[in-house]
C-alpha positions as CSV (number, residue, x, y, z in Angstrom):
1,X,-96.5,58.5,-60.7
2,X,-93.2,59.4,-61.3
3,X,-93.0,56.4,-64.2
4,X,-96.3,57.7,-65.8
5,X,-95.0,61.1,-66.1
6,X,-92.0,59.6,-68.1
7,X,-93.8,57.8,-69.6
8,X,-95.9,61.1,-70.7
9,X,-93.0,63.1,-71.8
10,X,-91.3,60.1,-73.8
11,X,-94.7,60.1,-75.8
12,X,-94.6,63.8,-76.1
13,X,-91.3,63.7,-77.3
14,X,-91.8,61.4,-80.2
15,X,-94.8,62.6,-81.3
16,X,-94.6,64.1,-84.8
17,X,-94.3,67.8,-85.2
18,X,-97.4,69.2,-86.9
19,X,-97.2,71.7,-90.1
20,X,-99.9,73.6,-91.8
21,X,-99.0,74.4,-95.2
22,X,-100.5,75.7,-98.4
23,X,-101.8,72.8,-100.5
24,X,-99.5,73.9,-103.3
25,X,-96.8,72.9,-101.4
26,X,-98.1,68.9,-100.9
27,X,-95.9,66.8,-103.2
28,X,-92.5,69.1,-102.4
29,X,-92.9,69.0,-98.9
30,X,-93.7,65.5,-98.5
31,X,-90.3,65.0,-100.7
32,X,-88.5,67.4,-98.4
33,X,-90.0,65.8,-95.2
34,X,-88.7,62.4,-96.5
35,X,-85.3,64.3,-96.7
36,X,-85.1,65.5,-93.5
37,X,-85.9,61.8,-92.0
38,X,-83.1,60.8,-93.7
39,X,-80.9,63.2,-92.1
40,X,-82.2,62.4,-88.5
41,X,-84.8,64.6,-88.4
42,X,-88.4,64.4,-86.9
43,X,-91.6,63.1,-88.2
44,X,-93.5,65.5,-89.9
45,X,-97.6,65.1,-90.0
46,X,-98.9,67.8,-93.2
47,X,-102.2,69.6,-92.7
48,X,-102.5,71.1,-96.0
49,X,-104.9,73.2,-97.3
50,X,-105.9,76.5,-98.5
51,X,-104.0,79.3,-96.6
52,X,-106.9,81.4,-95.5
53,X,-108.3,78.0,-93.8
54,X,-104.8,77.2,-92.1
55,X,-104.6,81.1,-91.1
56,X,-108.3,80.7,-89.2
57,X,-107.5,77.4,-87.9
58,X,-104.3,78.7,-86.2
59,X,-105.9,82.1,-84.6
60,X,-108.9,79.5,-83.5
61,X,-106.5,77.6,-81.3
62,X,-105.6,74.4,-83.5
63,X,-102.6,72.7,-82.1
64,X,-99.7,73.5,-84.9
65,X,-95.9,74.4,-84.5
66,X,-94.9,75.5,-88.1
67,X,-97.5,77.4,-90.6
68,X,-96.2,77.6,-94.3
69,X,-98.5,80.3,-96.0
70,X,-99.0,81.0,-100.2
71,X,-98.7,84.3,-99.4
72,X,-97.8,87.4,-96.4
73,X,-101.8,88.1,-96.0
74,X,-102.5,84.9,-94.1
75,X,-98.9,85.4,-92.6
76,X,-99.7,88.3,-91.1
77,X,-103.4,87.9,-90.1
78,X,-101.8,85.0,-87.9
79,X,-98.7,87.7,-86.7
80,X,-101.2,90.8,-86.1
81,X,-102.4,87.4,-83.2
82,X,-99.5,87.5,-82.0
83,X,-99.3,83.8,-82.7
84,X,-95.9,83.5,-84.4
85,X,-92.7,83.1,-82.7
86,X,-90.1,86.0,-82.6
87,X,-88.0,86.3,-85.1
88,X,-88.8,82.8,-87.0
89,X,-90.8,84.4,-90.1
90,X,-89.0,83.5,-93.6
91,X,-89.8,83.1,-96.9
92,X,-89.0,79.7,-98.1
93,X,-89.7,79.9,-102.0
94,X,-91.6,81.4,-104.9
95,X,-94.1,80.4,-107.4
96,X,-95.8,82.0,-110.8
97,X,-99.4,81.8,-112.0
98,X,-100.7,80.4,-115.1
99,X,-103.9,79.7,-116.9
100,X,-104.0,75.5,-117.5
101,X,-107.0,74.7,-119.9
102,X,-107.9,71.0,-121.3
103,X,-105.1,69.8,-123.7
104,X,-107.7,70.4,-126.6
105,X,-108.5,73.7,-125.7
106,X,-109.4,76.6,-128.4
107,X,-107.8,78.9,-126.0
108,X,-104.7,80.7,-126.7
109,X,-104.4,83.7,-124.6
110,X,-105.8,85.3,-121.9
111,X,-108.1,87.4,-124.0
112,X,-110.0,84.1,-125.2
113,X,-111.6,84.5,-122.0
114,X,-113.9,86.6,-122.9
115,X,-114.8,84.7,-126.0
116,X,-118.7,83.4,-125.7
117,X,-117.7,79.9,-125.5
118,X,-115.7,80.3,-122.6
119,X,-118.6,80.1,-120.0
120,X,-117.0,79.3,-116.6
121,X,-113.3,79.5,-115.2
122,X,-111.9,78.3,-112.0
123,X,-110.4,80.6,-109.4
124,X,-109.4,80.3,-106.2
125,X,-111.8,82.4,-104.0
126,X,-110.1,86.3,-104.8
127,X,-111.6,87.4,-101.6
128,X,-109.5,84.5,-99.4
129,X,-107.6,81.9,-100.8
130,X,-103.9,83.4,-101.9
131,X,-104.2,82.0,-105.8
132,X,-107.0,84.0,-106.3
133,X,-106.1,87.1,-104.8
134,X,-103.3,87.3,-107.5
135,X,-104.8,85.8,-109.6
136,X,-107.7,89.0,-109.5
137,X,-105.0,91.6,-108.5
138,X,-103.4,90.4,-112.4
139,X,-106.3,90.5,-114.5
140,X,-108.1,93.8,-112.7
141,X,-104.3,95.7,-113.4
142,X,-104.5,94.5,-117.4
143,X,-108.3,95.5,-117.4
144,X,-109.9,92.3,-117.5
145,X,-111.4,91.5,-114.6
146,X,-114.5,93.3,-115.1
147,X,-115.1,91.4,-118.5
148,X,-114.4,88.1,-116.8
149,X,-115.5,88.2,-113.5
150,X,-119.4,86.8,-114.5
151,X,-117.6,83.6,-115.7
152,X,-115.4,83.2,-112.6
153,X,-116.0,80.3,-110.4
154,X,-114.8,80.4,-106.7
155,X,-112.8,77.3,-105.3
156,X,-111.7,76.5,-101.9
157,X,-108.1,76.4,-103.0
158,X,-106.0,76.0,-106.0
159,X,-106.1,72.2,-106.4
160,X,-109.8,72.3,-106.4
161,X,-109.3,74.7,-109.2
162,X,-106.7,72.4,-110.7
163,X,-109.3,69.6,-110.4
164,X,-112.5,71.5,-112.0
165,X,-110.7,71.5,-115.0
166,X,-109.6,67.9,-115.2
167,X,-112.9,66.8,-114.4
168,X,-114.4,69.2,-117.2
169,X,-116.4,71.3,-115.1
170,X,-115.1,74.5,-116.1
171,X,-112.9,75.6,-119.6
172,X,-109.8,77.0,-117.7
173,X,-108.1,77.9,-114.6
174,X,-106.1,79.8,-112.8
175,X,-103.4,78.2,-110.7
176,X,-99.7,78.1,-109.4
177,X,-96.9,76.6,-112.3
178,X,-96.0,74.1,-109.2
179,X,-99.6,73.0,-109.7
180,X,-99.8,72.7,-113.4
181,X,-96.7,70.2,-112.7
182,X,-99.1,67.6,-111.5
183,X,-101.2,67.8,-114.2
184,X,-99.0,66.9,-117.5
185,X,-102.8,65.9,-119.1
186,X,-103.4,70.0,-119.4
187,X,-102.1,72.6,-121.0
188,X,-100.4,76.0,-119.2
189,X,-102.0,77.9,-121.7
190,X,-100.0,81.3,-120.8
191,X,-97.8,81.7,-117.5
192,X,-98.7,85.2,-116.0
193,X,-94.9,87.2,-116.6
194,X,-93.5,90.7,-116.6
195,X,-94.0,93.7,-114.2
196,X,-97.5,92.9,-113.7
197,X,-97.0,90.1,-112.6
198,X,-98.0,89.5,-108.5
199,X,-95.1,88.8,-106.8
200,X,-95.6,85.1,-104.9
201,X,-93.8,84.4,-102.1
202,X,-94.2,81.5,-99.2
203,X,-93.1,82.6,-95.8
204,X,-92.9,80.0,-93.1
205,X,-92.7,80.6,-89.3
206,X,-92.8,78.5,-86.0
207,X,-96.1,79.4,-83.9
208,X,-95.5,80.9,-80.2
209,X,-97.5,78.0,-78.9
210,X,-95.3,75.4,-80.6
211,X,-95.0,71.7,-78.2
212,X,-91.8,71.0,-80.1
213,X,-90.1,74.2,-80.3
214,X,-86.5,72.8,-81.3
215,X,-88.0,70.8,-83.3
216,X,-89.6,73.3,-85.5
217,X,-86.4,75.3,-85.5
218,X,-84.7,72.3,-86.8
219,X,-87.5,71.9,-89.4
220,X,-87.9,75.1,-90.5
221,X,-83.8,75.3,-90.7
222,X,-83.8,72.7,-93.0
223,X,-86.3,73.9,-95.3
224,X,-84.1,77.0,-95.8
225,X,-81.2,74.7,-96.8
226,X,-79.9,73.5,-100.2
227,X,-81.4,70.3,-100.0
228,X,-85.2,71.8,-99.4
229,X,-84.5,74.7,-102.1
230,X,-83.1,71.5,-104.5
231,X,-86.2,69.5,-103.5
232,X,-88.5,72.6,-104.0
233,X,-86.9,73.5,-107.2
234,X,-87.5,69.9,-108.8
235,X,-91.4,70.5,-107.9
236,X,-91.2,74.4,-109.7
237,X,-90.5,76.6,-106.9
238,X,-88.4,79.4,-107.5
239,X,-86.0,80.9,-105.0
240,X,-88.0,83.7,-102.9
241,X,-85.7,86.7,-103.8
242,X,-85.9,85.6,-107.6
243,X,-89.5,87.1,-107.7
């Protein structure tokens, strides 16, 4: 008995530490995951996806020790839980939006939107996913929601919007400039700037029902180090305070 319980906890200890994390964040965390190998760190296993679905997953009992949110909604839906461990909430990075359209594309400025041969744009659900909550929070504060909002299309999450455009189902989309990074075939037609501009932030945090709980210190230590904000800053991440 007393080898099989060993036995257990040597499994337990080498199993890989699980993190949910905004799909925007795929190709930089995988590179920063990598990095932390290298240092001696723990295997990582991604579950990435839209934030709202991560949020819900976590509050329905799914077995994670670090959540990585696209923004402080989801955050705190899985805080006002009681789900995330004291004192471990930090905001890891910062990201802009911007309108991507085919590389062809008669559109020049947000305001072609509303011309007739725009018919459909891609937008992350505004009533859930992060990308689309900004992205509706912009255009309603410069008056243009209203004129747009019959052409808007809801997607799961921002790469599906990223992907409805590449595939020429829809004119344009909104979507992170990380995002737009991964798809040098399209064109940022405007990046969404100045004092209307939503604020985008990424906080992290290690969930109160972590298995691994130095682990996901050690994790989420390193992705507030020099060598994540490098790593995140290649992909077009911005420091957190910067925005």
């Amino acid at each position: 008995m007393f080898a099989l319980l060993l036995l257990l906890a040597l499994q337990a200890s080498q199993s890989p530490l699980t993190v949910s994390a905004a799909v925007s964040l795929t190709e930089a965390l995988e590179e920063v995951a990598a990095a932390y190998r290298v240092t001696g760190g723990s295997q990582v296993a991604f579950n990435f996806a839209g934030s709202n679905v991560l949020a819900r997953q976590i509050v329905n009992g799914a077995p994670v020790d670090v959540f990585i949110s696209a923004d402080e909604a989801q955050m705190d839906a899985v805080a006002r839980a009681g789900l995330i461990a004291e004192g471990s909430r930090a905001d890891i990075a910062g990201n802009m939006l911007v309108l991507v359209a085919e590389a062809r594309t008669p559109i020049r400025t947000l305001a072609d939107l509303g011309n007739d041969n725009v018919r459909r744009i891609a937008i992350g659900d505004p009533a859930a996913v992060p990308a689309g909550v900004y992205a509706r929070r912009y255009l309603e504060s410069i008056g243009l929601w209203s004129r747009l909002e019959p052409k808007l299309v809801p997607m799961t999450n921002v790469r599906a919007a990223l992907t409805s455009v590449r595939n020429g189902s829809v004119a344009a989309a909104f979507v992170y400039a990380t995002d737009a990074k991964v798809a040098p075939d399209l064109e940022v037609v405007t990046t969404i700037a100045g004092a209307r501009a939503p604020r985008i932030v990424y906080p992290a945090c290690i969930l109160r029902t972590t298995r691994h709980p130095a682990a996901a210190t050690a994790f989420l230590a390193f992705l507030r180090s020099p060598a994540a904000a490098a790593i995140l800053a290649r992909h077009g991440f911005v420091p957190a305070a910067a925005r």
